[in-house]
TIKOL-756843 format. One record per residue: residue number from 1; residue in three letters; x, y, z of N, C-alpha, C, O in turn. Coordinates in nm, 2 decimals, decimal comma. Last residue first. Layout:
BEGIN
> seq  type  n.px  n.py  n.pz  ca.px  ca.py  ca.pz  c.px  c.py  c.pz  o.px  o.py  o.pz
> NUM  ALA  X  Y  Z  X  Y  Z  X  Y  Z  X  Y  Z
...
***
This chain:
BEGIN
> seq  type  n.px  n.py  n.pz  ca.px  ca.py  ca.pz  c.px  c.py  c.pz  o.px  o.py  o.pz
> 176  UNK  2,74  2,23  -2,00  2,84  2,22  -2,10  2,77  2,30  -2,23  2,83  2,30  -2,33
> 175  UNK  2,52  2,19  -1,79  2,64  2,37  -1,80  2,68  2,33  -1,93  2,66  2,43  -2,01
> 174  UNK  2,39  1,99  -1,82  2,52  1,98  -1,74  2,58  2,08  -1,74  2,70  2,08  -1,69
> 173  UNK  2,28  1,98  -2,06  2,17  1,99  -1,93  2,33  2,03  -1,84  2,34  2,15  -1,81
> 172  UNK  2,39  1,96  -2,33  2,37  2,08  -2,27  2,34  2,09  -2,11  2,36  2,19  -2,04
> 171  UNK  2,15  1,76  -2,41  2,28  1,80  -2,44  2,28  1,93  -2,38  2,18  2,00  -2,39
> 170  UNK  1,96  1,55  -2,09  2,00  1,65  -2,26  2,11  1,66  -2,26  2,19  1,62  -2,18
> 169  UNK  1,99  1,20  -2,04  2,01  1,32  -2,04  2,04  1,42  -2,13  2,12  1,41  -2,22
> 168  UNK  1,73  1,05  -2,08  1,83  1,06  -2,13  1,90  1,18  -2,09  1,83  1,28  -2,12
> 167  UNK  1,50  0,81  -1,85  1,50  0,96  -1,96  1,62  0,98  -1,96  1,68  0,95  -1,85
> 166  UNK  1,47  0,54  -1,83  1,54  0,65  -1,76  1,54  0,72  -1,86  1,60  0,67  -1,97
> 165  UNK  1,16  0,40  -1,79  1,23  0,42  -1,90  1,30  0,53  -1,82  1,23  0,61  -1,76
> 164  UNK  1,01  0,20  -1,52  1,06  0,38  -1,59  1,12  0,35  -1,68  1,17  0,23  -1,66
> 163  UNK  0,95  -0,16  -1,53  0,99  0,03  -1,46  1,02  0,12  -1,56  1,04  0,09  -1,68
> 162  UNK  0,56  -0,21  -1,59  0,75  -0,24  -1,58  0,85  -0,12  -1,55  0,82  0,00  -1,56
> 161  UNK  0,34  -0,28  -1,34  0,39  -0,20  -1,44  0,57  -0,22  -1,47  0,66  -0,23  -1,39
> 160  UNK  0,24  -0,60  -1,23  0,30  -0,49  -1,17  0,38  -0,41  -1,32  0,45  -0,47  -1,40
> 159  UNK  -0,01  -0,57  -1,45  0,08  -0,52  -1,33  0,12  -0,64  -1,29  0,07  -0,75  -1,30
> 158  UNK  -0,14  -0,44  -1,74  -0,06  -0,44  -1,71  0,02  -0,43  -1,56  0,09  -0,33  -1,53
> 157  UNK  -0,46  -0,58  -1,75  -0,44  -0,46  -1,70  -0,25  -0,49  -1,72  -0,24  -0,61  -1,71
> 156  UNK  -0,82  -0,67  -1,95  -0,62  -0,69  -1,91  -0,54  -0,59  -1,86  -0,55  -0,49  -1,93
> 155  UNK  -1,12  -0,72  -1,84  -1,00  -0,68  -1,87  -0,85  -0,66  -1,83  -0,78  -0,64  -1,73
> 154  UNK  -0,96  -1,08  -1,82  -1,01  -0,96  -1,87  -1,07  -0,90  -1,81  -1,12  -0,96  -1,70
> 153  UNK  -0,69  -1,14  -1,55  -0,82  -1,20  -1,63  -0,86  -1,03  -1,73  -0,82  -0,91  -1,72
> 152  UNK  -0,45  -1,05  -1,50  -0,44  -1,11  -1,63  -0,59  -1,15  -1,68  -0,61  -1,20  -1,79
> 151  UNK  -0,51  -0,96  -1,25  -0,50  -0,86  -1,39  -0,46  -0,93  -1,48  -0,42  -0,87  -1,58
> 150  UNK  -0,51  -1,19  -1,12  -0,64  -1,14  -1,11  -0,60  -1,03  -1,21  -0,70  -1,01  -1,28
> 149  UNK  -0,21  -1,22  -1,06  -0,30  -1,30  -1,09  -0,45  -1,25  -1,20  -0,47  -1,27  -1,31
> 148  UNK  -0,16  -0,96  -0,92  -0,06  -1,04  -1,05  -0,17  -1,13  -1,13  -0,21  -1,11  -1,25
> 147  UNK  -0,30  -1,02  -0,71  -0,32  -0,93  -0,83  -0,25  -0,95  -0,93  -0,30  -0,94  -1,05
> 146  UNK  -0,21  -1,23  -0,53  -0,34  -1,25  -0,59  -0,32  -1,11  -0,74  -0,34  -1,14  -0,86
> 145  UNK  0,07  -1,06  -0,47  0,03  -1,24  -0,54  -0,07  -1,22  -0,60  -0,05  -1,18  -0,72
> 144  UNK  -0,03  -0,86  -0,33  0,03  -0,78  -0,46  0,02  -0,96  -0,55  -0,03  -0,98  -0,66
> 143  UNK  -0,16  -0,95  -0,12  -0,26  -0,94  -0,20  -0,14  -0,88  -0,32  -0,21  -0,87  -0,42
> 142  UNK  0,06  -1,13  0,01  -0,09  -1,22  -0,03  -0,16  -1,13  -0,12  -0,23  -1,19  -0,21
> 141  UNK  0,19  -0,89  0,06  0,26  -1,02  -0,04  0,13  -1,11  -0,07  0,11  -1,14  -0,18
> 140  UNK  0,06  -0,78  0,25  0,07  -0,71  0,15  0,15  -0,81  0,05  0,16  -0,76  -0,07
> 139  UNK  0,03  -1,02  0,44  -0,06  -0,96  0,37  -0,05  -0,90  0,29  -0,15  -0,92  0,21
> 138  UNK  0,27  -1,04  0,54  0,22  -1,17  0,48  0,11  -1,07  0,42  0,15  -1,05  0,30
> 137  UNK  0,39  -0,79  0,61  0,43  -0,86  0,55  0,37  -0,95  0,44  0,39  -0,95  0,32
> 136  UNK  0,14  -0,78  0,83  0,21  -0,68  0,77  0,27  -0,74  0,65  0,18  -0,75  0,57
> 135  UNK  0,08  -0,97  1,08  0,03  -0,98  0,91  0,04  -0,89  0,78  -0,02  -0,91  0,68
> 134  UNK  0,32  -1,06  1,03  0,23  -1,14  1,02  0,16  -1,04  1,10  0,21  -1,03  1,21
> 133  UNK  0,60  -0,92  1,01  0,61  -1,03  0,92  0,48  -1,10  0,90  0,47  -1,17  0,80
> 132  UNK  0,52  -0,73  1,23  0,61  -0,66  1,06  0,59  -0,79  0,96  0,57  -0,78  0,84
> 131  UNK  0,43  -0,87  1,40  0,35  -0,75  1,34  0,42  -0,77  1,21  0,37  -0,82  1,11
> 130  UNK  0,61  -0,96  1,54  0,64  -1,05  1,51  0,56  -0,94  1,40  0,63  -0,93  1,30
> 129  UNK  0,74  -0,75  1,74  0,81  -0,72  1,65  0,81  -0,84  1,52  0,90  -0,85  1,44
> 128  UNK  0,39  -0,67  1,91  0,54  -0,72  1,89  0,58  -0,69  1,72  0,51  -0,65  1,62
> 127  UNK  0,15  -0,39  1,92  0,21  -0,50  1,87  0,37  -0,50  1,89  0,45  -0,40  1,89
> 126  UNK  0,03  -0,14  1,98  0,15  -0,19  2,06  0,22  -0,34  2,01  0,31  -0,40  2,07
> 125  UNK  -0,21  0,04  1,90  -0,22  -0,11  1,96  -0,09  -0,17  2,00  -0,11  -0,28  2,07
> 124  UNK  -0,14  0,28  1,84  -0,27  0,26  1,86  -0,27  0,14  1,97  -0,31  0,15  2,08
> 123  UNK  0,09  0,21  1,61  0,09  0,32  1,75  -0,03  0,31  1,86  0,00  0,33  1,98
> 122  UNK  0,01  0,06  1,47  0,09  0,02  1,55  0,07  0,10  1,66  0,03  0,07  1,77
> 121  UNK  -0,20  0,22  1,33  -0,22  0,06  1,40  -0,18  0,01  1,52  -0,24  -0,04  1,62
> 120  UNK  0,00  0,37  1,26  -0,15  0,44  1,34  -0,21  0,31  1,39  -0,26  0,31  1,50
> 119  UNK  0,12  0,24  1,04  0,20  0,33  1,15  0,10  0,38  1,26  0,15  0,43  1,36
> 118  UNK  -0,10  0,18  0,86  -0,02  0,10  0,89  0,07  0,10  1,06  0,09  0,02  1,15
> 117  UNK  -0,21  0,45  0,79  -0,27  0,35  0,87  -0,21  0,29  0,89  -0,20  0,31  1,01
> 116  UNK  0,06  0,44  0,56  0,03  0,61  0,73  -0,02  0,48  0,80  0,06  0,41  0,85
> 115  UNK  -0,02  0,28  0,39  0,11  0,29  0,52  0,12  0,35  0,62  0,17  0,33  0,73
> 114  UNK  -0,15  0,41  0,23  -0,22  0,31  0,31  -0,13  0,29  0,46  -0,15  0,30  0,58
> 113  UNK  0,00  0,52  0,05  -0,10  0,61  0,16  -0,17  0,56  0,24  -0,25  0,62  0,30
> 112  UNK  0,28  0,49  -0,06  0,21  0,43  -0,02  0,06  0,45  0,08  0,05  0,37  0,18
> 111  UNK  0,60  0,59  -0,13  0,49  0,63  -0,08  0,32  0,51  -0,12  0,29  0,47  -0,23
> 110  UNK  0,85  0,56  -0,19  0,82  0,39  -0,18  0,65  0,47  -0,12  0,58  0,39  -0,05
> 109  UNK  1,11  0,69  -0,23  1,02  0,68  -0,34  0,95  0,52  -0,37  0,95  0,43  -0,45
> 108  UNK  1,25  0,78  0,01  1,26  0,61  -0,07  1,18  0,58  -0,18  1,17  0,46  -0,23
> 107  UNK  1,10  1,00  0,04  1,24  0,99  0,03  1,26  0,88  -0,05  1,28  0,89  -0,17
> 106  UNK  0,83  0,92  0,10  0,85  1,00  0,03  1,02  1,01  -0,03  1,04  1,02  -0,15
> 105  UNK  0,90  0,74  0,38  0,81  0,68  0,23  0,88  0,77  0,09  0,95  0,72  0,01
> 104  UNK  0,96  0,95  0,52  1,06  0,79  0,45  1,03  0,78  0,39  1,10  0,79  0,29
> 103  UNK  0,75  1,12  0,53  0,86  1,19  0,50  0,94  1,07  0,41  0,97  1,08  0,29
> 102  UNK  0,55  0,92  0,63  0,54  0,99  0,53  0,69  1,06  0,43  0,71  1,05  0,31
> 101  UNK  0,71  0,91  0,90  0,70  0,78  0,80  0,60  0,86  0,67  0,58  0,76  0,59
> 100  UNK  0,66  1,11  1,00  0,81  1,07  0,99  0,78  0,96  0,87  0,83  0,95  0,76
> 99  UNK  0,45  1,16  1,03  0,46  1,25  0,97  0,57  1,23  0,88  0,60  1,27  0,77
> 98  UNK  0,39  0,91  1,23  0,28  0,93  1,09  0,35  1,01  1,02  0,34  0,97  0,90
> 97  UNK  0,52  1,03  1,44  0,54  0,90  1,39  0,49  0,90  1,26  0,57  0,89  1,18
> 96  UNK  0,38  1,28  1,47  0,50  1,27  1,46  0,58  1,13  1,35  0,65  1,13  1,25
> 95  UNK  0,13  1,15  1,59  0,16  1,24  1,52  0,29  1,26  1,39  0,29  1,25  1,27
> 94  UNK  0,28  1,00  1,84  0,19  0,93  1,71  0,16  1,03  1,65  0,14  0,93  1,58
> 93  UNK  0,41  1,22  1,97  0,46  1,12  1,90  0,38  1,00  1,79  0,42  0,93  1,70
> 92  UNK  0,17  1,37  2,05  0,28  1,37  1,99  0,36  1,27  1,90  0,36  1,26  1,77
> 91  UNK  0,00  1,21  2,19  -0,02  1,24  2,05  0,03  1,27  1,98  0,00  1,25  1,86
> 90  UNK  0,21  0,91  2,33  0,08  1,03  2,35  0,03  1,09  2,17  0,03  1,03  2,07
> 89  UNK  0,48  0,77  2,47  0,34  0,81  2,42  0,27  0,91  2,42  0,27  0,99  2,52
> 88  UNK  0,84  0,84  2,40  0,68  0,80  2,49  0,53  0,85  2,42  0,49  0,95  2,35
> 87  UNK  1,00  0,54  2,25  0,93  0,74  2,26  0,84  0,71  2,33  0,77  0,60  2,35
> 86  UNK  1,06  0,32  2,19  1,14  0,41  2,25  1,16  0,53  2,25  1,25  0,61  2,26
> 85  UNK  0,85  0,16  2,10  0,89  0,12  2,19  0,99  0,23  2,25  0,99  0,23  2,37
> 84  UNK  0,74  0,31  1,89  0,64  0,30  2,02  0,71  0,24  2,12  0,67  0,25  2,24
> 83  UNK  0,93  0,34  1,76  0,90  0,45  1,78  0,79  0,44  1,89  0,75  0,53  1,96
> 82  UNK  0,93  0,11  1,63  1,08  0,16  1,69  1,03  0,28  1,79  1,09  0,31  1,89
> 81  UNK  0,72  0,09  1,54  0,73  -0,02  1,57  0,87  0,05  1,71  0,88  0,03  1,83
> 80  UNK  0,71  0,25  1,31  0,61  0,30  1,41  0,62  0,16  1,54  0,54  0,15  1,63
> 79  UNK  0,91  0,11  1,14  0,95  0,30  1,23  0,81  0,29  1,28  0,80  0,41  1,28
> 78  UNK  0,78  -0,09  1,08  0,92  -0,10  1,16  0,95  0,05  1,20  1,03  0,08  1,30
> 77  UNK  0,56  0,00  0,93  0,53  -0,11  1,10  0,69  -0,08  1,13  0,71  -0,04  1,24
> 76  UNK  0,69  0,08  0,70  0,57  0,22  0,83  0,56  0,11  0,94  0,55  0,16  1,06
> 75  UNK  0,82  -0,09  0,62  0,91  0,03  0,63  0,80  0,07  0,76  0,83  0,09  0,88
> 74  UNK  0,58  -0,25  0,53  0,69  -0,30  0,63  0,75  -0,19  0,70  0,74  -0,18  0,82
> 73  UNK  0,41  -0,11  0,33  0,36  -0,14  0,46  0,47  -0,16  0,57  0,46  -0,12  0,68
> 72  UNK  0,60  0,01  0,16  0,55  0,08  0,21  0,48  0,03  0,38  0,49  0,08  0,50
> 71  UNK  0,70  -0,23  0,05  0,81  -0,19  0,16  0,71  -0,06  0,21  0,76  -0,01  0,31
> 70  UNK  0,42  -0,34  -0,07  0,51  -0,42  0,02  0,58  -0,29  0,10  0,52  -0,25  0,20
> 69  UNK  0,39  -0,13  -0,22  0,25  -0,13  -0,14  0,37  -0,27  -0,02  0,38  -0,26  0,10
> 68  UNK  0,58  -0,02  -0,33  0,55  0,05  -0,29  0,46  0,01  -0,18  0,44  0,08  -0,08
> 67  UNK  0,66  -0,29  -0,48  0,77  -0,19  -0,40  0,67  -0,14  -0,32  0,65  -0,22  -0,23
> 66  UNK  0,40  -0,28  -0,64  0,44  -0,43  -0,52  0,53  -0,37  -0,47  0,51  -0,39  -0,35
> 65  UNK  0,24  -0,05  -0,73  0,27  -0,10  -0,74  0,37  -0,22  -0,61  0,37  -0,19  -0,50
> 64  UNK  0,06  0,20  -0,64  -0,02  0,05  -0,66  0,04  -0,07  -0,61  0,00  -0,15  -0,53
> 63  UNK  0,17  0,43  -0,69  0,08  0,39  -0,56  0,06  0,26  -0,54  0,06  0,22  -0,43
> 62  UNK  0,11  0,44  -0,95  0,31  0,41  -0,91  0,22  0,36  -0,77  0,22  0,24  -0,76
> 61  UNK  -0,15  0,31  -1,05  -0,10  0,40  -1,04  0,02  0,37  -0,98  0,05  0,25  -0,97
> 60  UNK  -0,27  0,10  -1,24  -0,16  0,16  -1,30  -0,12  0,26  -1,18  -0,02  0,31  -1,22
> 59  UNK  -0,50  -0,01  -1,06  -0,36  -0,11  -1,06  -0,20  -0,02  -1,11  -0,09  -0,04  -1,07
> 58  UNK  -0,69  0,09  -0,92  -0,63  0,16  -1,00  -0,47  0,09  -0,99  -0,37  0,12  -0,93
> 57  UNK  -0,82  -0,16  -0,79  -0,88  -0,05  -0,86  -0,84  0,07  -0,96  -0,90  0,13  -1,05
> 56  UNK  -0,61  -0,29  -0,68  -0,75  -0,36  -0,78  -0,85  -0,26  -0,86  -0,92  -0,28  -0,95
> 55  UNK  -0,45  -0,12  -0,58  -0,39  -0,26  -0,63  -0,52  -0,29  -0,73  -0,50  -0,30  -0,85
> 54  UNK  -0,63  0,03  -0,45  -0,52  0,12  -0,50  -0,51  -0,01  -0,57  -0,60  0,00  -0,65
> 53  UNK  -0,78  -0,15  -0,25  -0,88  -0,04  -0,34  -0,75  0,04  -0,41  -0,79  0,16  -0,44
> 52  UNK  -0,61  -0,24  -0,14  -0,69  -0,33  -0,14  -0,76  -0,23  -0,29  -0,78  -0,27  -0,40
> 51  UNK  -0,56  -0,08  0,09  -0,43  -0,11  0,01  -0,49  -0,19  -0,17  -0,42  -0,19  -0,27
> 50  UNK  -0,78  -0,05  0,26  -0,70  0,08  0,16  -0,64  0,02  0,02  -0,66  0,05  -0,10
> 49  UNK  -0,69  -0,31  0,37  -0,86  -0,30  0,28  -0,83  -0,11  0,17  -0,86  -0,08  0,06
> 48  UNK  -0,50  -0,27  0,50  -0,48  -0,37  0,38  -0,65  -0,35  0,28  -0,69  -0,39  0,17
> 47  UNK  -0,56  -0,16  0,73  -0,46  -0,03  0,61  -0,49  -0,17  0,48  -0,51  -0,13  0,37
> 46  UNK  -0,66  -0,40  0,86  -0,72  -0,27  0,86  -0,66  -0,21  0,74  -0,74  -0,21  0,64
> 45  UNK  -0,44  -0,71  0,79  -0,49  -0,58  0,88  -0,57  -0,47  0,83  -0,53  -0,44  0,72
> 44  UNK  -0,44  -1,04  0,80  -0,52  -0,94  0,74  -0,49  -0,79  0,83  -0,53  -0,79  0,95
> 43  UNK  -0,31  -1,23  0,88  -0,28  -1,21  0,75  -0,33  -1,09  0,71  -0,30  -1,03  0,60
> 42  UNK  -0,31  -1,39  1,21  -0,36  -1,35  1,12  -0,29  -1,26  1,05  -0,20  -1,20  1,10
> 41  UNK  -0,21  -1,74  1,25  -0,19  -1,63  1,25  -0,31  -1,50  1,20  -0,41  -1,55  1,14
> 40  UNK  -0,21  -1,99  1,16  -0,24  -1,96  1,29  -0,21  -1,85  1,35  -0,19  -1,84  1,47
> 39  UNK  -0,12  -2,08  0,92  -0,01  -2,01  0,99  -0,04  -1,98  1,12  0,04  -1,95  1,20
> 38  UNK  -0,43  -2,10  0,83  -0,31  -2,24  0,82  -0,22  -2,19  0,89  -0,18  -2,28  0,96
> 37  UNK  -0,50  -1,87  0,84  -0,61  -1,97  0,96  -0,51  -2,10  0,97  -0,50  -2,18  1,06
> 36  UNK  -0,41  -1,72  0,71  -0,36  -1,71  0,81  -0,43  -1,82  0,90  -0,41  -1,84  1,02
> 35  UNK  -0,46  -1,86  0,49  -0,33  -1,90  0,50  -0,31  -1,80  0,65  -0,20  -1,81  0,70
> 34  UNK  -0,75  -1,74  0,41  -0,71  -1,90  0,48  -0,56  -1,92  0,46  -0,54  -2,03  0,41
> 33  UNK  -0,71  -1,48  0,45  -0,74  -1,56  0,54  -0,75  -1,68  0,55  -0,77  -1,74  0,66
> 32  UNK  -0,59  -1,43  0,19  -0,50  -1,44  0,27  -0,56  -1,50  0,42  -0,48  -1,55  0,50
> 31  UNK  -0,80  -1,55  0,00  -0,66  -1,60  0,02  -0,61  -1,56  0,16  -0,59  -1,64  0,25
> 30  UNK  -1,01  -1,35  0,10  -1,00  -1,53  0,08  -0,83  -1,58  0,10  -0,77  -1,62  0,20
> 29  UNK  -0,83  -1,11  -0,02  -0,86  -1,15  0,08  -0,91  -1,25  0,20  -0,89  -1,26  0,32
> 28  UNK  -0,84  -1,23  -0,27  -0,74  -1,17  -0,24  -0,71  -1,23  -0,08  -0,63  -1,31  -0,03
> 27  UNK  -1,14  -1,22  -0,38  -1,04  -1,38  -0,40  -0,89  -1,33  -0,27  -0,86  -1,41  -0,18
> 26  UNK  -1,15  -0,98  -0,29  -1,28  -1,07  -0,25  -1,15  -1,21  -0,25  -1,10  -1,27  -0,16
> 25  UNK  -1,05  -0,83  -0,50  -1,00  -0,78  -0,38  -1,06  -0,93  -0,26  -1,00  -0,97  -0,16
> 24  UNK  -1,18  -0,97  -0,72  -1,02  -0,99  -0,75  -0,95  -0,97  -0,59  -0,85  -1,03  -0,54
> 23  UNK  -1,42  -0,85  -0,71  -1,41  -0,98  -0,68  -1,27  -1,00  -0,72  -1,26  -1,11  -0,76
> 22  UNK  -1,33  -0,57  -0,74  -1,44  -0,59  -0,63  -1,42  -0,75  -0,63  -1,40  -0,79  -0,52
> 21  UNK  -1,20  -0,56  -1,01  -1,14  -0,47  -0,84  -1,23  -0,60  -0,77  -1,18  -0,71  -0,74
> 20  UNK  -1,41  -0,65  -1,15  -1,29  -0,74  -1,13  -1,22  -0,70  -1,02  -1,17  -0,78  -0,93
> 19  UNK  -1,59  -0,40  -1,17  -1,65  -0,61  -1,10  -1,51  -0,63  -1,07  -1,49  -0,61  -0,95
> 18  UNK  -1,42  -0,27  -1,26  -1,48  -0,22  -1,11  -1,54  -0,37  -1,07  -1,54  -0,43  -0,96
> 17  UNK  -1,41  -0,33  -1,50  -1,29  -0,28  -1,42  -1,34  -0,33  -1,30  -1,29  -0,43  -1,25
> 16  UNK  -1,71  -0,35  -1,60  -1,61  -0,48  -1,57  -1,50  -0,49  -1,50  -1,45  -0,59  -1,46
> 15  UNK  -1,76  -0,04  -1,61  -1,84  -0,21  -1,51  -1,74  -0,28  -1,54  -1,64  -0,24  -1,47
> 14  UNK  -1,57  0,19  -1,60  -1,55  0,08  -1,65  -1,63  -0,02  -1,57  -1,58  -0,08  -1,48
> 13  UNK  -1,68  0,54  -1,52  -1,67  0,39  -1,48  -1,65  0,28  -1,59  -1,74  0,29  -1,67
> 12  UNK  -1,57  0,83  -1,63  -1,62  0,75  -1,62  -1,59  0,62  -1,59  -1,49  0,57  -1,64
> 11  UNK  -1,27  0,92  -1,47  -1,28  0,87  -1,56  -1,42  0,81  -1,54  -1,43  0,74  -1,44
> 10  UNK  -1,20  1,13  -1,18  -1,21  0,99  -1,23  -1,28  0,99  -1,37  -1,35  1,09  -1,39
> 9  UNK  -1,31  1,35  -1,05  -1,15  1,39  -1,17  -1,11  1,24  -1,20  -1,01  1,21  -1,26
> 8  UNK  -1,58  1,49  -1,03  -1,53  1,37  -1,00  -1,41  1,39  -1,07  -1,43  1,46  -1,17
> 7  UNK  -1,68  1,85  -0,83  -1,64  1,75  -0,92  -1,54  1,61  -0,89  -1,47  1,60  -0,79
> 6  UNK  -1,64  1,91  -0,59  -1,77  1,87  -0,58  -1,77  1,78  -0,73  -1,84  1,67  -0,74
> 5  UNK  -1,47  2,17  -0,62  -1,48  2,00  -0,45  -1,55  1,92  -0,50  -1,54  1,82  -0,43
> 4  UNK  -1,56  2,29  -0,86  -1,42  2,24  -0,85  -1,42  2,12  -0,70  -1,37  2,01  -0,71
> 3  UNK  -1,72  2,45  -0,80  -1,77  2,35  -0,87  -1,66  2,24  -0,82  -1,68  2,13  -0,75
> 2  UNK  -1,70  2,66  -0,46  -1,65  2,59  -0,60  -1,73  2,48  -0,64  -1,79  2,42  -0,56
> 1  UNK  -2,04  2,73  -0,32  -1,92  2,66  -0,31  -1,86  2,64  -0,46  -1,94  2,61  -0,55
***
């Protein structure tokens, strides 16, 4: 077999990165289950332990950031939300569903790869239209909160990253 599957394209390990991921995701997730135990709700879903290892573990990637990991999760429960109530079931359409909300993601430059699961939840389990706000919502806002937080302890990570510098346009780029 290629070398190439079998290599790591990560950076040796940072121990203290990787403590602070691991007890930053720990506080995160604390958090959000005692504010679902106070809302009488639950705060936590499945795709959020994904979401969970992008935010604390590679905070810099565009992946990471609070656009992406918020409207990524909402955007994928409200089209897998629309889509279990007024398609019919089966594999198709949860297929489909996943493929579509890839495509959104991708368009709205809001990709998010936890979000697929997000839309696979829904499709799976049929939740109401309360889903999008609890624990969809509340959750991906409880953990992009706690990380804000948790990257200012050392080491210091810059997040949520500040946006793009818009590159200039050349001279010339325009035909002119």
């Amino acid at each position: 077999m290629p070398r190439r599957f079998f290599h790591r394209h990560q950076a040796p390990a940072c121990i203290p990165c990787w403590a602070k991921a691991g007890l930053g995701s720990t506080a995160a997730f604390v958090v959000a289950a005692l504010l679902g135990d106070l809302a009488g709700a639950s705060t936590i879903v499945a795709p959020m332990g994904a979401s969970a290892v992008l935010i604390y573990g590679v905070p810099e990637s565009p992946l990471s950031q609070p656009a992406h990991v918020i409207g990524g999760h909402v955007i994928a429960a409200i089209v897998a939300i629309l889509s279990d109530r007024y398609l019919p079931h089966g594999p198709w359409t949860l297929a489909a569903t996943v493929s579509f909300v890839i495509f959104l993601l991708g368009l709205l430059r809001l990709t998010h790869p936890p979000a697929g699961a997000t839309a696979l939840v829904v499709m799976l389990t049929h939740p109401g239209w309360a889903f999008v706000f609890t624990p969809v919502l509340a959750g991906a806002v409880t953990l992009v909160a706690v990380a804000v937080i948790v990257h200012w302890i050392p080491p210091r990570v810059i997040y949520p990253l500040p946006p793009p510098t818009p590159i200039p346009a050349e001279a010339g780029a325009d035909g002119e």
